[in-house]
Legacy VTK file of the C-alpha trace (Angstrom):
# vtk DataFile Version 3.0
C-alpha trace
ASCII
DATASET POLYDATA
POINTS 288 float
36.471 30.384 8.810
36.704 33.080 10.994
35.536 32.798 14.676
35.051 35.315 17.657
36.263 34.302 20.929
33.093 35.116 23.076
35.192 35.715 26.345
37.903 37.851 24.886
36.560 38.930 21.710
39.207 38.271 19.924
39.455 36.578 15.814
41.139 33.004 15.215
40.840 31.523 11.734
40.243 27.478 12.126
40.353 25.089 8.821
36.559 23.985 8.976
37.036 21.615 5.872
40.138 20.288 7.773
37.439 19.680 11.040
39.598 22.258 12.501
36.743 23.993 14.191
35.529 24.164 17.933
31.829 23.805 19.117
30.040 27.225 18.052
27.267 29.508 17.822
26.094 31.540 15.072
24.444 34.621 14.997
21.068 35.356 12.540
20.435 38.848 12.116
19.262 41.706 9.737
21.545 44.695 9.515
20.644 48.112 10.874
22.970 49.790 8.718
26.275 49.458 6.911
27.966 52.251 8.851
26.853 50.920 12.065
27.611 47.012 12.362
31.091 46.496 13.268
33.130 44.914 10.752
35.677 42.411 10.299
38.548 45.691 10.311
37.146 46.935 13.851
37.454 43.643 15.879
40.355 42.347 13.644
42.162 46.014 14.648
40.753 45.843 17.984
38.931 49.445 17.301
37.547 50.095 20.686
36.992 53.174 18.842
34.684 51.542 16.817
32.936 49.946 19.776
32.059 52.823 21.253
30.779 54.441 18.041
28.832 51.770 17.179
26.849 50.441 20.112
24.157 49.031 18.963
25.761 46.622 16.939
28.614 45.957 19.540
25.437 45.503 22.244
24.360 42.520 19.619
27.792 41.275 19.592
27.691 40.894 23.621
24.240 39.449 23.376
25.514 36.875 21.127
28.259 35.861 22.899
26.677 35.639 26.525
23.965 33.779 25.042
26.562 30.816 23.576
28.389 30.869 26.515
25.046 30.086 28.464
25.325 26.758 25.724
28.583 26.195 26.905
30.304 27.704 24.123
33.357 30.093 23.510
33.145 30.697 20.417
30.592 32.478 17.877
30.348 33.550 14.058
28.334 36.990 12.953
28.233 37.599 9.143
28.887 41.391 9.844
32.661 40.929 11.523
33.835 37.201 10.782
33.902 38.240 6.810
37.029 40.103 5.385
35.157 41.357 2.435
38.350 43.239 0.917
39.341 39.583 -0.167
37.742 38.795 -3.039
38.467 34.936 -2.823
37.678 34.953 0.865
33.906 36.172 0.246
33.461 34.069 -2.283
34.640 30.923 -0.270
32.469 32.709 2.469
29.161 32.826 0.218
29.331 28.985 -0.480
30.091 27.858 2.869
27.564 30.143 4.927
24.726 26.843 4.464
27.312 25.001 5.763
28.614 26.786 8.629
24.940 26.954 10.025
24.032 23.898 9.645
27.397 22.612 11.424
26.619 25.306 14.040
25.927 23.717 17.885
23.388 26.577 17.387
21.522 29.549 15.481
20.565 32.550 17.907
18.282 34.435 15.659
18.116 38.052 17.011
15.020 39.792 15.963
15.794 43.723 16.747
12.670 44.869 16.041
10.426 42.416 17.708
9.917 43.386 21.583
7.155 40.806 22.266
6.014 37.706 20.684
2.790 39.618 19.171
5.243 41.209 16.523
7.032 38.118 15.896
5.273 38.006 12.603
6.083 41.328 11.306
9.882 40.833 11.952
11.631 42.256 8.904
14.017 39.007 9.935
11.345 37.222 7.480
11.286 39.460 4.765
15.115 39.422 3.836
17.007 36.766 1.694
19.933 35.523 3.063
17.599 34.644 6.274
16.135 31.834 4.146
18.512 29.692 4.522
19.312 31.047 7.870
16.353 29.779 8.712
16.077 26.113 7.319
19.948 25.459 7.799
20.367 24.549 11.522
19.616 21.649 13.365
19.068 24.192 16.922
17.584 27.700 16.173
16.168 29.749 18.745
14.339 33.556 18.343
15.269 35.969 20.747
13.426 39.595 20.830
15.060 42.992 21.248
16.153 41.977 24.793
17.561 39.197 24.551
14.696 37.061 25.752
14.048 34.005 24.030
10.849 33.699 22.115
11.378 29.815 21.166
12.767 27.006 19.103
12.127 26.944 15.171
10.617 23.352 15.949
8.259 24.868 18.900
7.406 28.112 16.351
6.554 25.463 13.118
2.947 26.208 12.608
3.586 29.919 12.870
6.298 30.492 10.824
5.140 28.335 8.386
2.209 30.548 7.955
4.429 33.581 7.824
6.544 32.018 4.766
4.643 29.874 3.243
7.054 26.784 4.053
5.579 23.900 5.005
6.036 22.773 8.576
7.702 19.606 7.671
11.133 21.701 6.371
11.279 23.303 9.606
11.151 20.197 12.214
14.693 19.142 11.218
17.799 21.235 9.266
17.449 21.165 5.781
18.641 18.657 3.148
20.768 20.775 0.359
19.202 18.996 -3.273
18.133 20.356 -6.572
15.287 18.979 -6.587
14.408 21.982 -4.265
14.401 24.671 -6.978
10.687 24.966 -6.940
9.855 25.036 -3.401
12.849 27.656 -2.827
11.447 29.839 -5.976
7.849 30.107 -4.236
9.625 30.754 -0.914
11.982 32.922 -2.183
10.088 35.004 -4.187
8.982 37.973 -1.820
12.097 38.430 -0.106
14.553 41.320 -0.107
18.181 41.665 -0.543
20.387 44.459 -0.708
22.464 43.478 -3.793
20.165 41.695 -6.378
22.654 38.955 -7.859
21.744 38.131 -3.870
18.151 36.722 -4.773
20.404 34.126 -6.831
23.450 33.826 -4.398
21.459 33.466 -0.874
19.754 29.787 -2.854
23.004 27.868 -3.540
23.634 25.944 -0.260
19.930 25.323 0.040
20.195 24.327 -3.615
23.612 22.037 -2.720
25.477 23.612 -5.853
28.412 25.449 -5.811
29.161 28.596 -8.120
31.669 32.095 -8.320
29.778 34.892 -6.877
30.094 38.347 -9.170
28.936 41.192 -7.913
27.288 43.876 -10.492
26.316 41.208 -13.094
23.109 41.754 -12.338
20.073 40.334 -11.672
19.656 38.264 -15.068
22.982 37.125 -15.166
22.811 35.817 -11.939
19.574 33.632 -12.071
20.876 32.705 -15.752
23.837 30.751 -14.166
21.715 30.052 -11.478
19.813 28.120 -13.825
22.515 26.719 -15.543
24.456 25.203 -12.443
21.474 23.512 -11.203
21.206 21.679 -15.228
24.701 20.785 -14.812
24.436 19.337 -11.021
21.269 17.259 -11.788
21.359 16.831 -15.580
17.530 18.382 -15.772
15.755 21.351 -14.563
13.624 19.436 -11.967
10.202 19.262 -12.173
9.601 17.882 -8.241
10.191 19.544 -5.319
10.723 17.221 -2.645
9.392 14.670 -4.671
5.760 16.189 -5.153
4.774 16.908 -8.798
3.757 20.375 -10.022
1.175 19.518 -12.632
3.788 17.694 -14.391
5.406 21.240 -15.141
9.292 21.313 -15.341
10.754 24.573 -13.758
11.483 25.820 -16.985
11.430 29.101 -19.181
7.749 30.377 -18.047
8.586 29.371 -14.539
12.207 31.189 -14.713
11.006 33.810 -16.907
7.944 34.457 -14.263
10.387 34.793 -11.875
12.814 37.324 -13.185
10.321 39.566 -14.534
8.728 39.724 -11.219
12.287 40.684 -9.526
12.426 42.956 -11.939
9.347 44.727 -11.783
10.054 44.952 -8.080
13.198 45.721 -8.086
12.884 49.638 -7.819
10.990 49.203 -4.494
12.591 46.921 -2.921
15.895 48.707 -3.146
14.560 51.995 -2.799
14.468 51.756 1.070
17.992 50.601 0.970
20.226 53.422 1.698
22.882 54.364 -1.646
25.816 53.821 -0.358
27.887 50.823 -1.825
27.681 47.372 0.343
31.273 45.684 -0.442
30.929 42.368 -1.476
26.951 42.634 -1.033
25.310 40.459 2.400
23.928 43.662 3.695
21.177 42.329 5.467
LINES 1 289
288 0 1 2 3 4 5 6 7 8 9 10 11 12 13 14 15 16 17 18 19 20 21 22 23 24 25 26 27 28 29 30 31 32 33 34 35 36 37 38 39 40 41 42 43 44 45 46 47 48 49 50 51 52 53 54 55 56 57 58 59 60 61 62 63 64 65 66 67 68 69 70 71 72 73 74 75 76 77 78 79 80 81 82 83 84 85 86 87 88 89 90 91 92 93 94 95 96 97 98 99 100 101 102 103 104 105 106 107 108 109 110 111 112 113 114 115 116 117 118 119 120 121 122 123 124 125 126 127 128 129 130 131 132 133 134 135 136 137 138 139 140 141 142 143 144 145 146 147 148 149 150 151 152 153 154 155 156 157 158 159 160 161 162 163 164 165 166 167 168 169 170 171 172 173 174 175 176 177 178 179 180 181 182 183 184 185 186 187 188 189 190 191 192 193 194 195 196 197 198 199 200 201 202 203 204 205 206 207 208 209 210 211 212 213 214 215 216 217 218 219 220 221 222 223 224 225 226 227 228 229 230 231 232 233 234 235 236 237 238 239 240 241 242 243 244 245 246 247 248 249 250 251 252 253 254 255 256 257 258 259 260 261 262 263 264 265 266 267 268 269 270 271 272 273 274 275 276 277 278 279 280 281 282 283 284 285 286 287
């Protein structure tokens, strides 16, 4: 993985399968626009070009790393510029260790840009997007800050409120979560509303909370994606689980109505939930 030194701003790559990695922190964000978060090429080249032009984004970037080294930390990890997304092999690895690489994190700062006082913490589009799922359940230490950088609280402290926000029960959110595929129906009902910029997303953004591994393929599509969604999870646990977290659903299996429910209702939405997006293409998808 790719890590930014907080002081001097620099990239390193460390092994983190090899336990190569130092202490970090690691950013949780939603993305303004493509043009305007600095990218792996600006920091990588140095682009101070780049930081001027995009300010915003490079003013989230100092944010981050002041607040880790207030943690005692040096270095940090932002999906926007710790991602070489021209390498196809590199994203993918990137897509099925992201669960990983937050949950391992010393911890999340979760930077909620459009949130300037705890009365709009519920309305923070943060909660509305889908790679923040697991954003959000993956760390052991996560901790809101608001458009200035002050903190807002823990996800433990925040429990009851942001369990009424996503419908996740309070219990998932007092410790980091436990990757299983026995999961598939809780993460369906909490997954169900949420937005992502490249649709085979809605499938991707579930596979460390799931604890499965599969090749991501951008422009299959929607189907194609929950289809081998689907499929993975049958050949990880040998059944389409009908328990989620060991609770029964009326005996019901997450099966065809259940998947079939759930497709049709991305797709019906589909048109307005990418209609706000803007058109230009997202490499490799993770807009956020």
């Amino acid at each position: 993985m790719w890590l930014l030194n907080a002081s001097s701003l620099k990239l390193e790559y460390f092994a983190f399968d090899d336990g190569e990695a130092p202490p970090y922190g690691i950013l949780s964000h939603t993305w303004a626009h493509p043009s305007t978060e600095l990218t792996f090429e600006d920091l990588h080249s140095r682009g101070h070009a780049a930081f001027s032009k995009k300010k915003e984004s490079y003013q989230k970037l100092i944010g981050c790393c002041s607040v880790a080294q207030k943690h005692g930390l040096q270095w940090v990890w932002l999906d926007n510029c710790c991602i070489d997304k021209s390498d196809h092999a590199q994203l993918s690895y990137a897509v099925s260790s992201i669960f990983q690489w937050y949950q391992r994190a010393e911890i999340c700062i979760t930077y909620l840009s459009d949130v300037h006082a705890m009365k709009d913490f519920h309305r923070a589009r943060w909660f509305t997007r889908g790679w923040t799922l697991q954003e959000l359940l993956a760390p052991t230490r996560l901790v809101f800050f608001n458009r200035h950088w002050e903190p807002l609280g823990t996800r433990q402290a925040l429990a009851s409120l942001i369990s009424h926000i996503t419908t996740i029960h309070p219990e998932y959110l007092m410790r980091s979560w436990s990757p299983s595929t026995n999961s598939l129906r809780l993460l369906y009902d909490a997954v169900l509303t949420r937005q992502t910029t490249k649709p085979e997303d809605q499938a991707y953004c579930l596979l460390g909370l799931l604890g499965i591994y599969m090749e991501v393929d951008y422009g299959e599509g929607l189907n194609s994606a929950f289809e081998r969604l689907y499929a993975t999870v049958e050949q990880y646990s040998g059944r389409i689980p009908s328990t989620a977290d060991g609770h029964e659903y009326s005996g019901l299996s997450f099966t065809t109505a259940q998947y079939g429910d759930f497709v049709r209702y991305k797709n019906d939405h589909a048109a307005e939930e990418y209609e706000d997006e803007d058109d230009e293409e997202v490499e490799g998808g993770r807009r956020r």
